[in-house]
Wavefront OBJ file of the C-alpha trace (Angstrom):
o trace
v 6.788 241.840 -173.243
v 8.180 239.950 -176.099
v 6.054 239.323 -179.637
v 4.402 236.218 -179.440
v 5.571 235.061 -183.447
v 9.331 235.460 -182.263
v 8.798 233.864 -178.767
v 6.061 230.901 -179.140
v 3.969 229.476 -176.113
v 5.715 226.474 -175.360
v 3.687 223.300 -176.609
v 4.767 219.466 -176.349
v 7.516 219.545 -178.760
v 9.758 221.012 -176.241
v 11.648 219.312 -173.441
v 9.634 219.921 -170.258
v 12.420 219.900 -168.225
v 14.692 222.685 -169.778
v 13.855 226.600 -168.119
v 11.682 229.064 -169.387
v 12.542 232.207 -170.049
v 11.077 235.679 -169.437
v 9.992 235.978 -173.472
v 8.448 232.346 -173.021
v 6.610 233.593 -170.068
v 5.352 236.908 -171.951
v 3.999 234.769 -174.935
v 1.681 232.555 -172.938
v 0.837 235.027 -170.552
v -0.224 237.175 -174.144
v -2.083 234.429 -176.099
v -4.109 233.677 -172.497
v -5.187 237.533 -172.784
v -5.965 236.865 -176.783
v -8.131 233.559 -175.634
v -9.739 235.873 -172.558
v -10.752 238.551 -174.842
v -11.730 235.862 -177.520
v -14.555 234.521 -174.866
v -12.532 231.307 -174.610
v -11.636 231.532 -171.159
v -13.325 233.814 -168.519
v -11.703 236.663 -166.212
v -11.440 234.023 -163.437
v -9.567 231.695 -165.000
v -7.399 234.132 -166.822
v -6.012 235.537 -163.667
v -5.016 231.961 -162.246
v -3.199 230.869 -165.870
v -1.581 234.150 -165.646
v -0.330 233.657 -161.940
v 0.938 230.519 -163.103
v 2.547 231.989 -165.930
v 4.323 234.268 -164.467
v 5.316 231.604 -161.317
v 6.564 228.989 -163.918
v 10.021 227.508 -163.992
v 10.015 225.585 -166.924
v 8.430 224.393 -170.264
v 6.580 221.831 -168.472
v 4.858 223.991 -166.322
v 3.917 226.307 -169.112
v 2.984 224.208 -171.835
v -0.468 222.800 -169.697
v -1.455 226.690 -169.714
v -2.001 227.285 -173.420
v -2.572 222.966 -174.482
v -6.347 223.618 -175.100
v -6.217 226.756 -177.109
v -5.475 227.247 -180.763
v -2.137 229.225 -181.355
v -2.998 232.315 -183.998
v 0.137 234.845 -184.635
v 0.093 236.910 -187.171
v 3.029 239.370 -188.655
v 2.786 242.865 -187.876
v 3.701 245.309 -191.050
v 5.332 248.899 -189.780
v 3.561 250.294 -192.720
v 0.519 249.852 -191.184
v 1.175 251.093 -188.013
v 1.834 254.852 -186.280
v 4.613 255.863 -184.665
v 4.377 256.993 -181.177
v 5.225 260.688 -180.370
v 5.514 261.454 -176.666
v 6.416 264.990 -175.918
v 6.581 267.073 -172.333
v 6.477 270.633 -171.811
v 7.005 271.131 -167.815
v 4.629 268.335 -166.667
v 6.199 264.337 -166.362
v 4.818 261.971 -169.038
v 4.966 257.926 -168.121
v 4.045 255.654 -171.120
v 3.581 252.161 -168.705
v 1.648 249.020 -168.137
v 0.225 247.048 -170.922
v 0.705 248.588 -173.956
v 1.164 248.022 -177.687
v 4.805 248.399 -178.785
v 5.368 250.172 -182.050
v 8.050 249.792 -184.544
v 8.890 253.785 -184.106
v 8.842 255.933 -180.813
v 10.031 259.312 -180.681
v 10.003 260.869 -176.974
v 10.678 264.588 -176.770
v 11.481 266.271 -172.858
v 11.731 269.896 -172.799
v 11.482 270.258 -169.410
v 9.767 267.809 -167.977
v 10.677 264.052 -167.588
v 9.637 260.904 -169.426
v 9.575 257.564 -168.137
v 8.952 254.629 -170.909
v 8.371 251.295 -169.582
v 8.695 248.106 -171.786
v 8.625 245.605 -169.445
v 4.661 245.319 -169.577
v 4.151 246.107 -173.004
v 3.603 243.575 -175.812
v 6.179 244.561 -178.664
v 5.995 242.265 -182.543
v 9.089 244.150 -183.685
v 12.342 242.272 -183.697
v 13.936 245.709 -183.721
v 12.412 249.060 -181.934
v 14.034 252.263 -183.067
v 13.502 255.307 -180.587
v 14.926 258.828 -180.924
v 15.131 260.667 -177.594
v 15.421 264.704 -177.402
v 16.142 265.392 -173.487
v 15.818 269.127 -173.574
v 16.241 270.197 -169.843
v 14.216 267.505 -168.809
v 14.920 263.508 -167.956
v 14.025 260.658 -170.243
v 14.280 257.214 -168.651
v 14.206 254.009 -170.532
v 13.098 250.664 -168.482
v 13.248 247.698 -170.664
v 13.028 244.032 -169.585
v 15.726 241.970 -169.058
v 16.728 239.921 -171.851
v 16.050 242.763 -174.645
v 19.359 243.599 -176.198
v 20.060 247.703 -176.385
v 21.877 249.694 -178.964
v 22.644 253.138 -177.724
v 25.644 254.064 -179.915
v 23.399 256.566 -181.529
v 23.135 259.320 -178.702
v 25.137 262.179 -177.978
v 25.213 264.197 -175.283
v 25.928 268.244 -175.118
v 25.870 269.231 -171.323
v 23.414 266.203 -170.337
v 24.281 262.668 -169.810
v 23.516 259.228 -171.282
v 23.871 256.223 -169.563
v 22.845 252.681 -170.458
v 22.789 249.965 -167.872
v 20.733 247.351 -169.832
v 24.164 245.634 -170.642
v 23.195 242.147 -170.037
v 23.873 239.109 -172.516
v 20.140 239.347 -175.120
v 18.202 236.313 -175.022
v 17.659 234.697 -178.022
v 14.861 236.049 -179.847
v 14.291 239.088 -177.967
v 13.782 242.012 -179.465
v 16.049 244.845 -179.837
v 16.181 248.389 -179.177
v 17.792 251.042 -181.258
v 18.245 254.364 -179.201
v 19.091 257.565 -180.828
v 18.828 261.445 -180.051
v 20.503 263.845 -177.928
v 20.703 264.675 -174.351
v 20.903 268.411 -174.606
v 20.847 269.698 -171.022
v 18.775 266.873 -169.604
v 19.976 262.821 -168.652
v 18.875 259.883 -171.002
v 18.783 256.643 -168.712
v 18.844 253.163 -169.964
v 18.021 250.293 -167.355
v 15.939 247.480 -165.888
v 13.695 247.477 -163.190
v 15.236 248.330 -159.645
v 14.880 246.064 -156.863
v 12.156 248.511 -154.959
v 10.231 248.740 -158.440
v 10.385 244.765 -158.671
v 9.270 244.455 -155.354
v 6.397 246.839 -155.501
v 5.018 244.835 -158.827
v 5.307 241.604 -156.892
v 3.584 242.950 -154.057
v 0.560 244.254 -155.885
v 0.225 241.209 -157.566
v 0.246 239.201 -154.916
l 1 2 3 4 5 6 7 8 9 10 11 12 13 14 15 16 17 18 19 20 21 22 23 24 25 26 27 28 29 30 31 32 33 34 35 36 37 38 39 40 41 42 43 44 45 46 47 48 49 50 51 52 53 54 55 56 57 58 59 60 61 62 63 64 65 66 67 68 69 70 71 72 73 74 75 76 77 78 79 80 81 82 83 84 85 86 87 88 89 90 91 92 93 94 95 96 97 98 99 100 101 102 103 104 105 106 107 108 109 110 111 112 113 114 115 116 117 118 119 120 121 122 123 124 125 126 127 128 129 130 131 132 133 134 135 136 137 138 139 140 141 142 143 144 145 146 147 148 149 150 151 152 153 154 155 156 157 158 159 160 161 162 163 164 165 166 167 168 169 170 171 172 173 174 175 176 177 178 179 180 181 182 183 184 185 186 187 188 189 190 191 192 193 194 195 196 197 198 199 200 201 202 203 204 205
């Protein structure tokens, strides 16, 4: 998920007809989980502005979803904020779902494998910075599509890197900065597959 200061829920100003995009989405789809915790709007009718969130095609179809509630962002400082530390001995870690995104992640596989997934989180950072250690374990990166990736940092000794979250960034998404080492184990970089996309869509339906 993309931070709702960089990506704002679509309001009148906007033409209705042009597409939304997967960060314009994410920020409604956040402030209607703001206004449901606020008491504004109960569980019930979060889940069916959510579904119709996540179904719309355009500004128009968003901008009805957020029209009666007040818009309240508010900057995030690093400073006062911890960075995450995820570290494996033999066992898997998965850091998934919705979660807050720090400014800072470090993710450290000796042996076992890590699986970070952005692509339900809420993240306020323009720019993400996380250092990978793949010992003789896997670390694998899902972000959503849209984010831009910079992966010029890593090196790999016997393990491999690869980064398939090559796409074109959408403007105002937020960017990762991927550094580290893949010592004996793989760093991977990449979107959701199709089964993974299909799974999510069938849960939620």
């Amino acid at each position: 998920m993309t931070d709702p200061s960089r990506a704002p829920a679509p309001r009148p100003g906007r033409d209705p007809d042009l597409r939304a995009s997967h960060a314009d989405r994410e920020a409604v789809a956040e402030l209607l989980r703001q206004a449901a915790g606020d008491g504004r709007i109960d569980l019930e009718e979060l889940e069916e502005r959510l579904e119709r969130a996540f179904s719309a095609r355009t500004y128009g179809e968003l901008a009805p979803l957020t029209a009666d509630l007040p818009v309240e962002t508010a900057a995030v400082d690093p400073r006062d904020e911890q960075p995450m530390e995820l570290r494996s001995g033999v066992g898997d870690l998965s850091q998934a779902g919705h979660w807050v995104v720090p400014s800072r992640i470090t993710a450290v596989s000796r042996m076992g494998n890590i699986v970070i997934d952005f692509t339900q989180a809420v993240c306020r950072h323009s720019e993400v910075f996380l250092e990978v250690n793949a010992g003789m374990g896997n670390v694998t990166v899902i972000v959503p599509v849209g984010w831009s990736v910079r992966s010029h940092g890593l090196k790999a000794s016997i393990g491999s890197v690869r980064n398939r979250a090559t796409e074109p960034p959408e403007p105002g998404a937020p960017t990762l900065e991927v550094s580290g080492r893949a010592a004996m184990g793989d760093v991977r970089i990449r979107h959701l597959n199709r089964w993974e996309t299909w799974r999510r869509r069938d849960r939620s339906s």
